[in-house]
N, C-alpha and C positions, 0 to 999 in steps of 0.2 A: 504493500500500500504506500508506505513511505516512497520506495523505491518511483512509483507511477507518479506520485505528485512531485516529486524533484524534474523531472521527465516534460508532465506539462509545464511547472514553471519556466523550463529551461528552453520549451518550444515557445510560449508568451513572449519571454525575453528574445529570444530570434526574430517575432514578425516582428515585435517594437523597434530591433535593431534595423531592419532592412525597411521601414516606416521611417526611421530618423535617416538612413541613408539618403532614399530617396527624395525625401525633403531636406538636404544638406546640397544636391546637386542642383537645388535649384534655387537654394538663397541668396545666390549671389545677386540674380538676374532680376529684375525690375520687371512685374508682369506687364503685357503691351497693354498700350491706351488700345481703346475700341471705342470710347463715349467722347464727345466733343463739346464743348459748351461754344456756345456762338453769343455774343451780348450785341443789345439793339441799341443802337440811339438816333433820336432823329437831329434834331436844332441843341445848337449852344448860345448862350448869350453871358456877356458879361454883369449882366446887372443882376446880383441875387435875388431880388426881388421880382424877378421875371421868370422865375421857373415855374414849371408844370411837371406834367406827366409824360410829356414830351419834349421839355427841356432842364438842360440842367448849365452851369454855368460850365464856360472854358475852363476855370481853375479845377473843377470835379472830373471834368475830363484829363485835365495833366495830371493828374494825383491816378485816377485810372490806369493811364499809360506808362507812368513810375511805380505804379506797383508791378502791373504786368513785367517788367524791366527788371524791378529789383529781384522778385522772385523768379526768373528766365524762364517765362511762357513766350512759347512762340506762336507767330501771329502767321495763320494763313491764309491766301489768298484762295479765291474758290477756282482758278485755274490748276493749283496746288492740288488742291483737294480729288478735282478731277482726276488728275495724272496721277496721284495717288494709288485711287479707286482702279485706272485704266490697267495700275499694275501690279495689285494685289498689294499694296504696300500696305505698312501698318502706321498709325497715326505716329508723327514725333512724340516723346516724352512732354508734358506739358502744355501740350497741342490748344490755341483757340482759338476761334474768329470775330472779327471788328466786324459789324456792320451799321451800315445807318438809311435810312429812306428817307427818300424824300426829295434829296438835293439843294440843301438851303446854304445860302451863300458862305452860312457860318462853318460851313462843311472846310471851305477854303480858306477863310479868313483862321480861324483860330485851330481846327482838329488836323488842317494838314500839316502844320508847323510842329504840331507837338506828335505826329508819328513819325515827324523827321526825326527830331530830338531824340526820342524815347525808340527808334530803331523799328518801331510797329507799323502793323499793313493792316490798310483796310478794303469792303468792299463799301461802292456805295450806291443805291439803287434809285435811278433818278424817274420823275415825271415828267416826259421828257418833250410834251407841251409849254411846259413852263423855265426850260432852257432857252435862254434867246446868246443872241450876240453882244460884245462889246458894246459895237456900234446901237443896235437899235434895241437894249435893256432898257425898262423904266428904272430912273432916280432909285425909287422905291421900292424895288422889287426886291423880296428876299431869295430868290433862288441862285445855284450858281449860271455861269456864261460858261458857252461851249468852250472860250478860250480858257475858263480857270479849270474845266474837265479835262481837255487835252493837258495841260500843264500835268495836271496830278499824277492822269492816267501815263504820261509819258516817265513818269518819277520813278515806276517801279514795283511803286509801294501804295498802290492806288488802284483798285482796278469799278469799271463803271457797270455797272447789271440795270435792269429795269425795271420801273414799280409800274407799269403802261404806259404809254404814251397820253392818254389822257382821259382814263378810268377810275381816276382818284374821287369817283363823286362829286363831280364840277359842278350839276345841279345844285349840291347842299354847301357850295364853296369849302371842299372839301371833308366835311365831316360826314358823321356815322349817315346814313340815310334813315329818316325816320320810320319808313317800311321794312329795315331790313334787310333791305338787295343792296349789300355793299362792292364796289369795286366790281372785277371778272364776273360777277355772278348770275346767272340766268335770269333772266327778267320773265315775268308772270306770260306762259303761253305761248313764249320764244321757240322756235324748232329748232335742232340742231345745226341743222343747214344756216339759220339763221343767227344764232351765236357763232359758228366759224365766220361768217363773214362779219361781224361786228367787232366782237374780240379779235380775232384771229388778225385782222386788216390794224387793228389798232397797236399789237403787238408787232405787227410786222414795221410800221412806222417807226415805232420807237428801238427798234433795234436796228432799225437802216441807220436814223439820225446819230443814233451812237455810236455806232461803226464808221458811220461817214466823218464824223468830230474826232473821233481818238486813233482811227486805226486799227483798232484790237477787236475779236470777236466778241460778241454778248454771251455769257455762259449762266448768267446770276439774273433770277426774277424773286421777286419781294413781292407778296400777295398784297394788295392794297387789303389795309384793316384784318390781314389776315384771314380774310375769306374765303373760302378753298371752295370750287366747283369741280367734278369729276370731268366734266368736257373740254375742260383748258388744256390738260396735259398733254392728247394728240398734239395739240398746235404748240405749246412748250418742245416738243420732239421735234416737228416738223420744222422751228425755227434756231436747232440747235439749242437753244438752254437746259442743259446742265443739273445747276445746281436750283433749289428752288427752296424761300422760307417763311416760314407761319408766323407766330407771333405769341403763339402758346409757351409757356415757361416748360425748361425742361433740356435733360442733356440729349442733345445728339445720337442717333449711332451712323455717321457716314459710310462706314463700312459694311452698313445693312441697305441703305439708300439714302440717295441724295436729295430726294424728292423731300419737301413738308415738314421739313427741319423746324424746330423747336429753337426757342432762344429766350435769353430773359435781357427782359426792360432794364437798362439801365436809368434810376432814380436819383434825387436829390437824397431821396430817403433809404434806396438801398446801392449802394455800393460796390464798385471789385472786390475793393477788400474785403468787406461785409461775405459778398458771397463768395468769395475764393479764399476765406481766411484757412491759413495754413495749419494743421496739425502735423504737429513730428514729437520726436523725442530730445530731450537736451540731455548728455551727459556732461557734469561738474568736471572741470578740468582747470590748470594753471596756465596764465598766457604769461612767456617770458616777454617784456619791453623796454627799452634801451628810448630815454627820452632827454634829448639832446646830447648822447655820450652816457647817460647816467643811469645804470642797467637796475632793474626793479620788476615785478611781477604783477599778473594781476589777474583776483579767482574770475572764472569765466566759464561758460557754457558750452561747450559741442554742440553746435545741431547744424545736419547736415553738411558736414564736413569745414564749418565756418565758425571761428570762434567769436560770440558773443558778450560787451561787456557790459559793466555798470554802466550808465550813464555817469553817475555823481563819483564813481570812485575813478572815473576818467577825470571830470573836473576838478576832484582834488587833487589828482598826478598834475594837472597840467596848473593848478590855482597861482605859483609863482612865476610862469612862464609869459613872455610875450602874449600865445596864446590864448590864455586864460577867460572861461564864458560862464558866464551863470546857466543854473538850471533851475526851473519853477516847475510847478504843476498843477493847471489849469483843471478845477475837477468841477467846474461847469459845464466845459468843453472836451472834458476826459481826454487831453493831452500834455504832452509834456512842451515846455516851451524854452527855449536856448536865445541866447544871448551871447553872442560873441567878444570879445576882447572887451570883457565884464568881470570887476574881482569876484571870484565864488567863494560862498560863505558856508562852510562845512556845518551838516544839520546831526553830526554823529551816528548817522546809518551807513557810510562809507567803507568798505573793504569787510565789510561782513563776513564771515565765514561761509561758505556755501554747504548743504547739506551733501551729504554723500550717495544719496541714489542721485540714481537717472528720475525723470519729471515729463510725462506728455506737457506739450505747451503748445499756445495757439499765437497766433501774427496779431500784433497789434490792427485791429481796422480804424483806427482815428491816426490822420495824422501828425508829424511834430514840427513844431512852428519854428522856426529861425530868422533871427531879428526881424521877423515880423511878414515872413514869407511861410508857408507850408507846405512841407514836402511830403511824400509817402515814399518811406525808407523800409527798409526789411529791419524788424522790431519784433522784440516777445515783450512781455509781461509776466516774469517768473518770480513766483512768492511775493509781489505787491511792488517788485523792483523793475525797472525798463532796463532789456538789455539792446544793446546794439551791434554791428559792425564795426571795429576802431577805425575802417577807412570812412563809413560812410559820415561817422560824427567828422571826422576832418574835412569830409566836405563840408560840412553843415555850417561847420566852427572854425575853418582855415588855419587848420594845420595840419601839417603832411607826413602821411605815412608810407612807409616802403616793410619790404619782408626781405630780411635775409636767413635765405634756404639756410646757409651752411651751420648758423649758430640757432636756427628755430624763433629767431629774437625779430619782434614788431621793430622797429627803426620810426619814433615818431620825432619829428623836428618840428618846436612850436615858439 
């Protein structure tokens, strides 16, 4: 008896063995993306006081595109995405897409400069009755000019899709229709025959005009209000598009189809960060730091392969230095705020001892203000403390930091 139960234990212990094998040979590897998040926006404006539900300010959108940046999501284009799909490939690590409808001048004025800056690509899906010229634009018109669409589209980092050519509900100057029948959608009694030649002729328009303006093929349609009709698609196929998206929240799977794609509204109220705030693990670790020649330490975070610090036990390292920035903490606005070549006045929570486990932590989603600007940095909030990057607070607070491999030592000069 004894003998049979030594026997099964000792066959338990073998699957459990060859169970931990076979999940040891696969820990290394990152499982592939399959799901894609796409975010919407339409209008930006500069005045906060002006937003809606379809707009939010420029500065929400830079803070957007510096998070995407700091945490390295990369931005695809739905040309990408096609060629992707054309070759069984699997989504990049990190994989999302920009897009915006509409085609509102602010498209150009403020969101293309700052997907220069910030390295990101959009699409953008225009109404492409309400594109004119240079030459014969109204004063007043909010939309863009075919001349600032070629400009974008020629950029790279910019490609042009369709919201109709002029199906946006023009009856109700654009908004919801109060019947109902919004955008593409079949109208009461319509035959087939007769929505391919209404839609179909109007689709075709708008993807001449924007082929004729930029060069580039149409690949990308944007349902007006998100209205899906089942009889559009033939004519979507018949005019080459591609990729095609709703308006419904929710992730992607491109890899299952391109068709009817899901995305979330981007808010005043809800945010990148908000909804792509990060979860990882921090392990407690010591960062060696040599600050002007003057070699010193300091406790710090692992997470994802990036060591994170104090805020304040940086400001006391650096309190006698040229340097030198205050830190506050805004807990109306639940962010931390810096001050640059500022005396700092130590509040004796400074160089704390860190615990000894590892800790899940999440990404700060509130920006952090500097002299009186706001950035969106890659930031935790571990045990009630802000930790950071030491290069990114040197941007913040100008002073420079360098890594020398050979000694493992941060090199900050302040």
């Amino acid at each position: 008896m004894q003998t049979w139960i030594i026997k099964k234990i000792s066959a338990i212990f073998a699957i459990i063995s060859i169970i931990s094998l076979s999940m040891l040979g696969t820990a290394g590897a990152a499982p592939a993306q399959t799901d894609l998040t796409i975010l919407m926006y339409h209008d930006l404006t500069t005045d906060p006081n002006d937003t809606d539900s379809m707009t939010i300010t420029a500065e929400r959108f830079r803070l957007d595109m510096e998070f995407l940046r700091e945490f390295n999501y990369i931005s695809l284009l739905p040309s990408e995405l096609v060629a992707m799909a054309q070759s069984n490939q699997t989504l990049p690590e990190k994989s999302i897409m920009i897009t915006f409808d509409d085609g509102y001048r602010s498209n150009y004025e403020y969101a293309f400069p700052t997907l220069q800056y910030t390295g990101m690509k959009a699409v953008i899906a225009v109404i492409a009755y309400n594109m004119q010229s240079e030459a014969t634009v109204n004063a007043l018109s909010s939309s863009l000019t075919w001349e600032q669409i070629q400009e974008m589209a020629s950029s790279g980092i910019v490609e042009i899709g369709t919201h109709t050519y002029n199906l946006h509900n023009p009856k109700y100057q654009g908004f919801t229709a109060p019947d109902g029948i919004n955008g593409i959608m079949r109208l009461p009694g319509e035959s087939q025959s007769a929505y391919r030649l209404r839609v179909g002729s109007d689709l075709q328009t708008s993807i001449q005009l924007i082929e004729q303006h930029t060069g580039q093929p149409v690949l990308y349609f944007s349902y007006p209000f998100g209205a899906y009709d089942s009889w559009i698609q033939p004519l979507l196929d018949e005019y080459g598009i591609r990729v095609t998206m709703l308006t419904n929240a929710g992730r992607a799977k491109p890899m299952v189809s391109l068709h009817c794609m899901p995305r979330y509204r981007i808010t005043m109220q809800q945010s990148v960060a908000s909804l792509l705030q990060q979860t990882t693990i921090a392990f407690p670790t010591v960062a060696n730091i040599s600050v002007n020649g003057s070699s010193g330490t300091l406790p710090a975070y692992n997470i994802d392969g990036n060591n994170y610090v104090r805020v304040r036990d940086v400001a006391l390292l650096l309190k006698d230095t040229a340097s030198s920035f205050d830190v506050q903490w805004n807990n109306t606005l639940q962010r931390v705020e810096l001050m640059s070549f500022t005396p700092y006045t130590p509040n004796g929570t400074e160089n704390k001892p860190l615990s000894c486990d590892s800790r899940v932590v999440q990404s700060l989603t509130e920006p952090t203000a500097a002299d009186g600007t706001l950035h969106m940095v890659a930031a935790y909030n571990i045990d009630g403390y802000t930790y950071y990057k030491l290069r990114s607070l040197g941007d913040l607070c100008c002073f420079q930091v360098d890594w020398d491999g050979a000694s493992h030592t941060i090199l900050v000069t302040a």
